[in-house]
C-alpha positions in Angstrom: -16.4 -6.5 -27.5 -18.4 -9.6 -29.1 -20.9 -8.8 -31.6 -23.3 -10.4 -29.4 -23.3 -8.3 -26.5 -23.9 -5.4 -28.7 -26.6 -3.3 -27.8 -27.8 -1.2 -30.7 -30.9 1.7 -31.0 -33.0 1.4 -33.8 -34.8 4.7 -34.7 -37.2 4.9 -37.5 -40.5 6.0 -37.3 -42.4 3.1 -39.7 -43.6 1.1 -36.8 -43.3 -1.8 -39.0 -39.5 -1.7 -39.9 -39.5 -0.9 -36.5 -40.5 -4.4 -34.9 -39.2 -6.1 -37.7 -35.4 -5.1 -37.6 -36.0 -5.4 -33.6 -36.6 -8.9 -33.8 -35.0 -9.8 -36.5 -31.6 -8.4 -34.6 -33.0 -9.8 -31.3 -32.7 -13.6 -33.3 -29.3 -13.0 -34.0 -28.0 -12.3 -30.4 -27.9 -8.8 -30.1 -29.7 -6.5 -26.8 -32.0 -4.1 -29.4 -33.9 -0.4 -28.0 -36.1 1.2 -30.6 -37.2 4.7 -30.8 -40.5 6.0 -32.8 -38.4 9.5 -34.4 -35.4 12.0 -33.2 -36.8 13.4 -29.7 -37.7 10.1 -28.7 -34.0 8.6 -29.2 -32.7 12.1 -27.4 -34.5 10.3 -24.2 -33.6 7.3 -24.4 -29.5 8.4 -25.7 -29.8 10.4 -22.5 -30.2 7.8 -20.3 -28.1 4.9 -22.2 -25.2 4.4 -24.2 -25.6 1.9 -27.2 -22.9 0.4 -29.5 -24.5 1.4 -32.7 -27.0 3.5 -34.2 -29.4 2.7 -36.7 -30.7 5.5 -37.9 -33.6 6.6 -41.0 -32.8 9.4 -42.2 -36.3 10.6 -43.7 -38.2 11.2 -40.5 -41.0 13.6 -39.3 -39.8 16.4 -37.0 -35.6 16.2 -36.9 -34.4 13.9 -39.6 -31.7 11.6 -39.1 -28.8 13.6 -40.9 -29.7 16.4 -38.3 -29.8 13.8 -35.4 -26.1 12.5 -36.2 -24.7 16.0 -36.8 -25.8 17.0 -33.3 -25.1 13.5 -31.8 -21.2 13.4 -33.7 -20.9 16.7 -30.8 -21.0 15.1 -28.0 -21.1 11.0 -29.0 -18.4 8.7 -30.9 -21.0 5.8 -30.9 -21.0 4.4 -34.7 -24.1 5.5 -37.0 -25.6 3.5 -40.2 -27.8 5.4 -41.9 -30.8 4.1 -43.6 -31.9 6.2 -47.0 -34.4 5.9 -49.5 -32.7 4.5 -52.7 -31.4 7.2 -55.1 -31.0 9.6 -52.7 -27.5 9.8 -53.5 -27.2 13.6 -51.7 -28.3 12.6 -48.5 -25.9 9.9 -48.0 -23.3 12.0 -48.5 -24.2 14.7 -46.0 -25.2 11.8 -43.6 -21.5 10.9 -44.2 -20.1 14.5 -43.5 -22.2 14.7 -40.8 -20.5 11.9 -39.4 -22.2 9.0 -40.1 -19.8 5.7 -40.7 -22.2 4.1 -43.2 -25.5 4.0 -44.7 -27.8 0.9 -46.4 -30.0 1.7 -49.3 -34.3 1.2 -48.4 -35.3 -1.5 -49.4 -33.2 -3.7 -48.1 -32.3 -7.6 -47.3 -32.0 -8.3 -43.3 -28.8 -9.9 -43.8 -26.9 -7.1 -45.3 -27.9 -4.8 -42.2 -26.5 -7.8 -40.5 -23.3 -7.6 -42.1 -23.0 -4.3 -42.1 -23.8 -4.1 -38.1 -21.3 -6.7 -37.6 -18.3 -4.7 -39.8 -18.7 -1.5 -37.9 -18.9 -3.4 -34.8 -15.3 -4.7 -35.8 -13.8 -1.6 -36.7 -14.2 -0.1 -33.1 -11.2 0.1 -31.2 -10.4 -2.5 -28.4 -10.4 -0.6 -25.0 -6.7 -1.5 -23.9 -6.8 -3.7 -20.5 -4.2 -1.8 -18.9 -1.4 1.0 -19.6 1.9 0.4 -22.1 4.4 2.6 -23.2 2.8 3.9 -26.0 4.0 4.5 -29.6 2.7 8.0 -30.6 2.6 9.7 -34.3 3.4 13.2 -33.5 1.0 15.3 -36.1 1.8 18.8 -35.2 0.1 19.8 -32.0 -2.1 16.4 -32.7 -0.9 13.2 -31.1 -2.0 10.0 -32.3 -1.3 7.0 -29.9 -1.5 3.5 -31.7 -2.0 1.0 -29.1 -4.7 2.6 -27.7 -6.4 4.1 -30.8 -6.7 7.6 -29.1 -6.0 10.8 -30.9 -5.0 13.7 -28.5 -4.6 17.9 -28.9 -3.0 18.8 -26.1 -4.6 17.2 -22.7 -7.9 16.8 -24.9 -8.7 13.8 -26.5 -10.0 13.9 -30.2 -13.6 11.8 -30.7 -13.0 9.9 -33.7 -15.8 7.8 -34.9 -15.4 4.1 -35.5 -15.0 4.8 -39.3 -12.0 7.4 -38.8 -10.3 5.3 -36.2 -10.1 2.6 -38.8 -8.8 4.9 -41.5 -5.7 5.9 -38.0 -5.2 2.6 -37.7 -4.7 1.6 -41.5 -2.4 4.7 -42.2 -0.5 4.6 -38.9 1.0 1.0 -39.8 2.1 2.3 -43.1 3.6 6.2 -42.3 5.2 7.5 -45.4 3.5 5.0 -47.8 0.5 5.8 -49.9 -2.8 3.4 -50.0 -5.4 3.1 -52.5 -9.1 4.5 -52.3 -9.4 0.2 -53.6 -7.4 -0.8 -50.8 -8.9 1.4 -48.2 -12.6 0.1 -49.2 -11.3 -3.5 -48.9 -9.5 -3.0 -45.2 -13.0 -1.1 -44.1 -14.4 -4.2 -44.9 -17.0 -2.3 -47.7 -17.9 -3.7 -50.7 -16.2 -2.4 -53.9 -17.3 0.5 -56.1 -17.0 4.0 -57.1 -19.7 4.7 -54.4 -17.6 3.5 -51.5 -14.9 5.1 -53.0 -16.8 8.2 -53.0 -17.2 7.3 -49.5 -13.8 6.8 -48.2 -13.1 10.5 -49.5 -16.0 12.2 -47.6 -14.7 10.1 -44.3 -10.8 11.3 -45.1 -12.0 14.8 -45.0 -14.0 14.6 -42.1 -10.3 13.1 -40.4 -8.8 16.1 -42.0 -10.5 18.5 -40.2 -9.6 16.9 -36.9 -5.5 16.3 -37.7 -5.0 19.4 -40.0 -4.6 23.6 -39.2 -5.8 23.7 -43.0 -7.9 20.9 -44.0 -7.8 22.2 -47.5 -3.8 22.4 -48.0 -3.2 18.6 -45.8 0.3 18.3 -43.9 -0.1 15.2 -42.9 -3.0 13.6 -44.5 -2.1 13.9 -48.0 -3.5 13.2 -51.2 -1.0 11.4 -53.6 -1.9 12.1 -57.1 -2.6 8.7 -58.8 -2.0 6.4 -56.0 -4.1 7.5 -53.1 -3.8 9.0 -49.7 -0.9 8.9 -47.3 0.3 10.0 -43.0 3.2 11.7 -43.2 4.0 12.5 -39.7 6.3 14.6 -38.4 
């Protein structure tokens, strides 16, 4: 998918950020649907499917962490969070709820830009047609590389565009530990104890969805001093 047939829902309910990040994302090539707070997106998310989700996260009514909890049930479709600056808790359970990444209020334009534009990477391709496959057996979980698809059984595992990233970084390297710096880097994030932060709330959201005990990890391990590591069967 290019960047520039993206078509991404802005919901915030400051009219004035509103139109501004509309057209401001409009300029730079991308097809843009805003909603006014969390029912009105519900309408329109039940009638269209978007790329990406831009979502506030202080909001009258349902806020946006509550939004993307209930939306990460049914919907993979990437989330950025916007939070007021400081609000250091919220981000985090906008990131256990399932967000892939948030952006500090205020703001410069651009950095949404580039923000937009690294999640919109890190989705999987869709495959054009069937190979044979080259599977990382987890237990009961399945992980299939070339397609990016996690399976239990006959059902397939949502994995948000953040945790497929993480599949796709480990699953080159089974066996071998990678840094919380080096993991930051290859999510294309910049550097900092925050996004490190960051990268652990996202591994234990993929816990949950690989492991039978997410707080003893088979095969998503933690290796003292050096990082985290897939050790498939």
């Amino acid at each position: 998918m290019s960047d520039l047939d993206a078509h991404l829902l802005i919901v915030d309910d400051d009219e004035r950020i509103r139109e501004l990040l509309k057209k401001f994302l409009i300029r730079h090539g991308f097809l843009v649907t805003a909603a006014r707070d969390a029912a009105h997106a519900r309408r329109v998310l039940s009638g269209l499917d978007f790329d990406l989700i831009v979502l506030d996260v202080m909001m009258p009514g349902e806020d946006g962490i509550s939004l993307t909890r209930a939306l990460r049930a049914t919907k993979n479709t990437p989330i950025l969070l916007l939070t007021a600056r400081g609000e250091t808790e919220n981000r985090i359970a906008g990131l256990e709820a399932g967000a892939d990444d948030y952006l500090a209020k205020p703001f410069e334009p651009k950095e949404l830009l580039l923000r937009i534009n690294a999640i919109l990477r890190r989705m999987p391709d869709t495959p054009a047609e069937a190979t044979t496959p080259k599977i990382l057996h987890l237990g009961p979980v399945r992980y299939d590389i070339e397609r990016g698809e996690m399976w239990q059984g006959d059902q397939l595992v949502r994995l948000t565009a953040t945790e497929s990233q993480l599949m796709k970084i480990f699953s080159v390297r089974p066996g071998e530990a990678v840094s919380r710096t080096k993991l930051v880097e290859d999510l294309g994030r910049d550097r900092g104890q925050a996004q490190e932060r960051a990268v652990d709330v996202q591994i234990t959201r993929l816990r949950r969805k690989i492991e039978s005990n997410p707080r003893q990890p088979r095969y998503l391990q933690t290796v003292r001093g050096a990082g985290y590591m897939l050790a498939p069967d």
